[in-house]
N, C-alpha and C positions, 0 to 999 in steps of 0.2 A: 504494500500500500504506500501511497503518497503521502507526504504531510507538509503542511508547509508550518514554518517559524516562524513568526515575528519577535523582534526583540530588541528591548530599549533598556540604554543605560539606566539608572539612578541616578542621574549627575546632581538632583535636589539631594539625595543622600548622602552622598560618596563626591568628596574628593578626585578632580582629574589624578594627583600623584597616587591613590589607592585605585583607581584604574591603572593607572600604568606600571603600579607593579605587578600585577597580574597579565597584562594585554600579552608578552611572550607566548608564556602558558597557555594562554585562552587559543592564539593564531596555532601553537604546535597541536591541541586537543584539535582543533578544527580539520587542521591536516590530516590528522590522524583517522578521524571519522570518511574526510574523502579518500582517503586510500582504502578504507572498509569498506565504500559503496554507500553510507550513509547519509551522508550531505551528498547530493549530488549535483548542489550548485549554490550561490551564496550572494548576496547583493549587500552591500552600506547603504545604509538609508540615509536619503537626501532628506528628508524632514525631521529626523531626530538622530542622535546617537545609539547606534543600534542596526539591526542586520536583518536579514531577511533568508532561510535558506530551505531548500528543497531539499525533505528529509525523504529515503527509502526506508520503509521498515518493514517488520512480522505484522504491527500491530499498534496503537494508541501510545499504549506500555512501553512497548521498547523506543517510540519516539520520546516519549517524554524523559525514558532513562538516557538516553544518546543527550538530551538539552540539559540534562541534570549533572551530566557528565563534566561541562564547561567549568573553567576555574572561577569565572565572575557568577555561573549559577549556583556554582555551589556556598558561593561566600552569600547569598539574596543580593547581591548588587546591581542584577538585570529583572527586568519586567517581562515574561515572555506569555504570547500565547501560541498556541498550538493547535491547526487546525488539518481535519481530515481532507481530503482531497479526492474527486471520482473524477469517473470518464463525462467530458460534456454530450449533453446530451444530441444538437444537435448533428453531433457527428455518427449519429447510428443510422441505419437506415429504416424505415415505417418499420413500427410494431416492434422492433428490435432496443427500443428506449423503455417502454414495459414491462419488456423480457427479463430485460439487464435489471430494475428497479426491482422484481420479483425476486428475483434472486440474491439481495440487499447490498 
């Protein structure tokens, strides 16, 4: 399954210098995830501090373990949400958008 990331600093919480002691860590964990096939792709948000990235997973759980995984998540100093992701629909052909929605 898909998932995508959102995710923003705490910059009202936290300190730029307690981000940037972590940011190494955070860019090697990220790496680390795209050589797993986990991330498999990643954006900087133009509107806030914070990223954007297309997760590959099992499941919900293992996306969320993969975000948990980050060295700013796991300290609370990101905001993230996390969302599921399907096939659009108009790309099926008649009857074949029902089918697929049957089957969850």
């Amino acid at each position: 399954m898909q998932f995508i990331s959102i995710s923003r600093r705490l910059t009202e919480r936290f300190a730029g210098e307690q981000f940037d002691a972590h940011i190494d860590a955070e860019r090697d964990r990220v790496r680390e995830l795209y050589r797993e096939g986990v991330v498999r792709s990643i954006w900087s948000r133009k509107d806030a501090a914070g990223a954007v990235m297309l997760l590959e997973c099992a499941d919900g759980a293992a996306a969320q373990a993969a975000v948990e995984s980050l060295p700013l998540a796991r300290r609370g100093m990101l905001e993230v949400q996390i969302l599921p992701l399907g096939a659009y629909p108009a790309f099926f052909p008649n009857g074949m958008e029902r089918e697929n929605r049957k089957r969850g």
